[in-house]
C-alpha positions in Angstrom: 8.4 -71.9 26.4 11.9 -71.2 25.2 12.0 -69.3 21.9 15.1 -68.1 19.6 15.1 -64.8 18.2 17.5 -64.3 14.9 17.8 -61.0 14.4 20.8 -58.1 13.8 19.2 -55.1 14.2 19.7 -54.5 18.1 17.2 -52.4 18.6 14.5 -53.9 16.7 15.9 -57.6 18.5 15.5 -55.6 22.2 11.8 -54.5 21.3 10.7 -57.9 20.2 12.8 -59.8 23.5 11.1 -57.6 26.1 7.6 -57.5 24.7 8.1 -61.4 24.3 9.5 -62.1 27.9 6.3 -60.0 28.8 4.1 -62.6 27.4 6.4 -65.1 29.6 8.3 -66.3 27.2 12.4 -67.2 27.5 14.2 -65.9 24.7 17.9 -66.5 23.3 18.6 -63.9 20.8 21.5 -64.2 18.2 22.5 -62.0 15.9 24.5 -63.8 13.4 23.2 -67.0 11.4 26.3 -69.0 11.8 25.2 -68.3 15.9 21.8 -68.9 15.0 22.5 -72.7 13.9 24.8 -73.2 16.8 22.3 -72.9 18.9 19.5 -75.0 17.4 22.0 -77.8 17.3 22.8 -77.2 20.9 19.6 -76.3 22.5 15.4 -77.2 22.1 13.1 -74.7 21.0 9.4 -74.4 20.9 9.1 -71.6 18.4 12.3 -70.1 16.1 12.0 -66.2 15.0 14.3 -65.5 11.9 15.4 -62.7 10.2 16.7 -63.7 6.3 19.4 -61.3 5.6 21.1 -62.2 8.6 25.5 -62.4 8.6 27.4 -65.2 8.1 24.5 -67.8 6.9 21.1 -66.3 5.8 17.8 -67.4 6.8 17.5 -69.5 4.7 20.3 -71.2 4.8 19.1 -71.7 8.5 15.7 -72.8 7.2 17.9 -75.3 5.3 20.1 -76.6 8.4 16.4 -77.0 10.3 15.0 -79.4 7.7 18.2 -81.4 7.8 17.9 -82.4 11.9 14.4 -82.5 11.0 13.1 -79.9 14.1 9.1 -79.9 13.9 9.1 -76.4 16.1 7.2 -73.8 14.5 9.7 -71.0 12.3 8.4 -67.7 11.5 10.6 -65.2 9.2 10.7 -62.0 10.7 11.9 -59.7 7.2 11.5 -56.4 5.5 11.5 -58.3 2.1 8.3 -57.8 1.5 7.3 -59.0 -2.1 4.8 -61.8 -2.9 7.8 -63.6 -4.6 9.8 -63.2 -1.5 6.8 -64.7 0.8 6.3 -67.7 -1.3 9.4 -68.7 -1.6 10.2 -68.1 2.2 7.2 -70.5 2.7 8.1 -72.6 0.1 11.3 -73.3 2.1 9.6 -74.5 4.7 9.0 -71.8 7.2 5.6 -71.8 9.0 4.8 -68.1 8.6 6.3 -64.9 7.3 6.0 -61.6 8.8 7.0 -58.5 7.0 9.0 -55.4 8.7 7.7 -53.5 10.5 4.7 -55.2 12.1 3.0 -55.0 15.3 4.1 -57.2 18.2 1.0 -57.8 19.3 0.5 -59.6 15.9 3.7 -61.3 16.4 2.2 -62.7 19.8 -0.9 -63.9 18.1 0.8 -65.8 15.3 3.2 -67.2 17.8 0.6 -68.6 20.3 -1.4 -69.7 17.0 1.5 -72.1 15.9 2.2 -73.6 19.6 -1.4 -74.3 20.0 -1.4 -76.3 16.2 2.2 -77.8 17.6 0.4 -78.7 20.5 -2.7 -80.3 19.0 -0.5 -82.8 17.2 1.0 -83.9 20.6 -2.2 -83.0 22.6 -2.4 -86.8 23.8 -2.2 -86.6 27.4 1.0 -88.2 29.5 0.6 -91.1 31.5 2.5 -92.8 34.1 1.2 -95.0 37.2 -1.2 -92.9 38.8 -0.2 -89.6 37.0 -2.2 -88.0 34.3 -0.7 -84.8 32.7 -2.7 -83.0 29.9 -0.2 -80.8 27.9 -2.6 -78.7 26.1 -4.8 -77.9 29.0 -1.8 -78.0 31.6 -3.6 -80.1 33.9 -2.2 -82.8 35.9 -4.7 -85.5 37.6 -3.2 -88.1 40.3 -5.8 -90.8 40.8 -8.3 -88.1 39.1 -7.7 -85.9 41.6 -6.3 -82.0 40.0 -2.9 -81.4 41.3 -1.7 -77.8 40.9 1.6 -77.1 39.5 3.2 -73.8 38.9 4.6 -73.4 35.7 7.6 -74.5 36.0 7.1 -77.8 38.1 4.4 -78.3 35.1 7.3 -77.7 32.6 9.9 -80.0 34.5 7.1 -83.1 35.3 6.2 -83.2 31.5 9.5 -83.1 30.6 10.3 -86.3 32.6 7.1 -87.5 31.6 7.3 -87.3 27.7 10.5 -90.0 28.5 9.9 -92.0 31.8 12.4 -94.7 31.0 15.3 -92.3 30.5 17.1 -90.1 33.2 16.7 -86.3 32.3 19.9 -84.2 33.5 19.8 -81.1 35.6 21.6 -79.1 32.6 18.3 -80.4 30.4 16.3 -79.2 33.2 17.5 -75.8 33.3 17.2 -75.5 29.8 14.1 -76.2 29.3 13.0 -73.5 32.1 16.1 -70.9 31.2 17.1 -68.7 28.5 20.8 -67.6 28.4 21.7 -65.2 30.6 18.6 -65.9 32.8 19.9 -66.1 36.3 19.7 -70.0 37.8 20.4 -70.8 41.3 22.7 -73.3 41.9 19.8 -75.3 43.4 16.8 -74.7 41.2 15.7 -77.7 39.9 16.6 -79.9 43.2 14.2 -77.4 44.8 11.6 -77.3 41.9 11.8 -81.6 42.2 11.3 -81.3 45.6 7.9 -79.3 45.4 6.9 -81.8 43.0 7.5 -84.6 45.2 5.5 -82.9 48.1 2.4 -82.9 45.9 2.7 -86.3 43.7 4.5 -88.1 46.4 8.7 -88.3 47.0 8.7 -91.9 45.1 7.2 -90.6 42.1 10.8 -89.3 40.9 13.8 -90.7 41.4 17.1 -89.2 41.7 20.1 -91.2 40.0 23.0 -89.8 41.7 25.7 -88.2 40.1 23.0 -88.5 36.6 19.9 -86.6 37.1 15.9 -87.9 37.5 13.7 -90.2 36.1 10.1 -91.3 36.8 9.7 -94.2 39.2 7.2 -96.4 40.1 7.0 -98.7 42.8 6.7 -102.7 41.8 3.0 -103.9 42.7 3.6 -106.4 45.6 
């Protein structure tokens, strides 16, 4: 799960990316809005964290640039304005939750795993594709009803191919869907990572398009 963290107090931004990282999360922290919305045009994210008196563009002007490209990902304001005025109309731009300065990061966890698992639910259908079965919410993956154990990341790479079977998925996609920035990637991650998933779901079951990326395959029935 790749989250970004919008935040320009350093300290306060440090606290909140290591306890997060803890709870196995990747994190991109910016600390300026104008960075903020460079990202989120650039990059996918399951969960946005955002302060609103940040430089350059406020919150919610960021709030505002989300509802344009029309992103579905949970956004939690992370602020020390802290009157009821200032909460409803951070909700009433459209952000998911509001947290007030300080709070506990345990509570920040919570609220954060309670809006992935309601983001979830609404694409809990599970994946299907030849003899594949991959069940997002309970990250399970059945081959011909038999369990097939991933680790997390070959679980994170096949449902990514999965969600879009027709189209070829790009290493550089990949990686970002594993990696936060400045996360260090061997050169060879995700041939590596494709290859374990070949050896359980069988080396046809992904193709590689040379020079392109991967796709799902599936053999014509004779």
């Amino acid at each position: 799960m790749r989250i970004l963290l919008a935040e320009d107090d350093a300290s306060q931004a440090e606290s909140i990316k290591t306890w997060l990282e803890m709870d196995g999360y990747s994190i991109d922290w910016v600390e300026r809005g104008d960075h903020a919305i460079l990202a989120i045009e650039q990059h996918d994210y399951d969960c946005i964290l955002l302060d609103r008196g940040l430089p350059k563009n406020s919150g919610d002007e960021i709030i505002e640039k989300i509802q344009q490209l029309k992103l579905s990902c949970p956004v939690i304001f992370i602020t020390a304005r802290d009157s009821i005025s200032d909460r409803v109309s951070g909700l009433d731009l459209g952000a998911h939750d509001y947290l007030v300065k300080p709070f506990s990061l345990e509570e920040l966890s919570a609220r954060i795993r309670s809006h992935l698992r309601q983001q979830q639910s609404v694409h809990s259908q599970q994946l299907c594709f030849a003899d594949l079965c991959l069940d997002p919410q309970a990250k399970v993956l059945t081959q011909a009803g038999t369990v097939v154990n991933l680790t997390a990341k070959e679980f994170q790479i096949l449902h990514k191919l999965m969600q879009r079977p027709g189209h070829v998925m790009t290493r550089e996609q990949l990686e970002q869907s594993l990696y936060a920035w400045g996360d260090e990637i061997e050169s060879n991650a995700i041939e590596v990572f494709i290859y374990q998933i070949r050896k359980k779901i069988g080396v046809k079951m992904i193709k590689t398009i040379r020079g392109l990326g991967y796709r799902m395959h599936q053999e014509p029935k004779e």
